[in-house]
Structure formats: C-alpha cells, structure tokens
C-alpha positions in Angstrom: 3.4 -1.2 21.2 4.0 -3.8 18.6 7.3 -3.7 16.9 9.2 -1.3 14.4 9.9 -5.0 11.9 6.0 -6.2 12.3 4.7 -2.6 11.6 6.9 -2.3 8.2 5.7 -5.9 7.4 2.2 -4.9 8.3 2.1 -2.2 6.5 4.2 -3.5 3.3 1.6 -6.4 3.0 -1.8 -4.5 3.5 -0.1 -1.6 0.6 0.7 -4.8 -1.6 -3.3 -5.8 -1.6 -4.6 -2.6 -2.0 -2.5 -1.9 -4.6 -3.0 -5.3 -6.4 -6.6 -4.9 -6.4 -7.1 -1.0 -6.9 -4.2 -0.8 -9.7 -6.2 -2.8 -12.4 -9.8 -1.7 -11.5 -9.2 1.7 -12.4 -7.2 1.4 -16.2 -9.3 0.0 -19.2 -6.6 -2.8 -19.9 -6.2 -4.5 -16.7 -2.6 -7.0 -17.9 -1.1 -3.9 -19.4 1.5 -1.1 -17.8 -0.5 1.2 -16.8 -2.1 -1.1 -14.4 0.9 -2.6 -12.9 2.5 1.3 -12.6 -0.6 2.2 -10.9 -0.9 -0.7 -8.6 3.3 0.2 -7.4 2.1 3.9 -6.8 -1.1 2.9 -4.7 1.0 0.1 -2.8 3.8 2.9 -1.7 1.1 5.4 -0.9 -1.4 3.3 1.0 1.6 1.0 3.0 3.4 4.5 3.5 0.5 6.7 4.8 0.0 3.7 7.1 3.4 3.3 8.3 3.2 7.0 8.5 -0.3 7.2 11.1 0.2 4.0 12.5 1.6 4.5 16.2 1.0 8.2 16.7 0.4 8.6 20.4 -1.7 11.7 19.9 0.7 13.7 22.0 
C-alpha cells in the first residue's frame, strides 16, 4: 500500500488540476472571483473524494 504522505500529496495535486482547469470553464469571466472560488471548491471536493476512496480494501 503506498503511503498515508504520498496519498495526501497525490491527491492534493490531482484536486489542484482539476480544479484549475474546471473552475474557469464553467463562469462567464474566467480572471474574476467566481472562477477562482469555484476552482478552491472543486479542488477540495475532487482531492477529498479521492483521498476519501482511494485505499478502501473492499472489506
């Protein structure tokens, strides 16, 4: 099983691109707040579900 510190950095990392690239796409002014709000909320959901499924053994 790979590491509690390389999953969180896994994790943190893969919720940082998704959020960078799906936070702008979806607000008609891609510099302003909205789009920097919304690209925090889908890094923290995206690297948290992860963290979240990532190592369930299925038992």
């Amino acid at each position: 099983m790979v590491s509690e510190r390389v999953r969180a950095l896994v994790c943190a990392v893969v919720g940082l691109v998704v959020g960078a690239v799906l936070g702008p796409l979806f607000v008609p002014d891609p510099t302003g707040i909205a789009a920097g709000a919304l690209a925090v909320v889908v890094a923290l959901a995206v690297g948290s579900g992860l963290r979240a499924t990532w190592g369930r053994d299925g038992a």
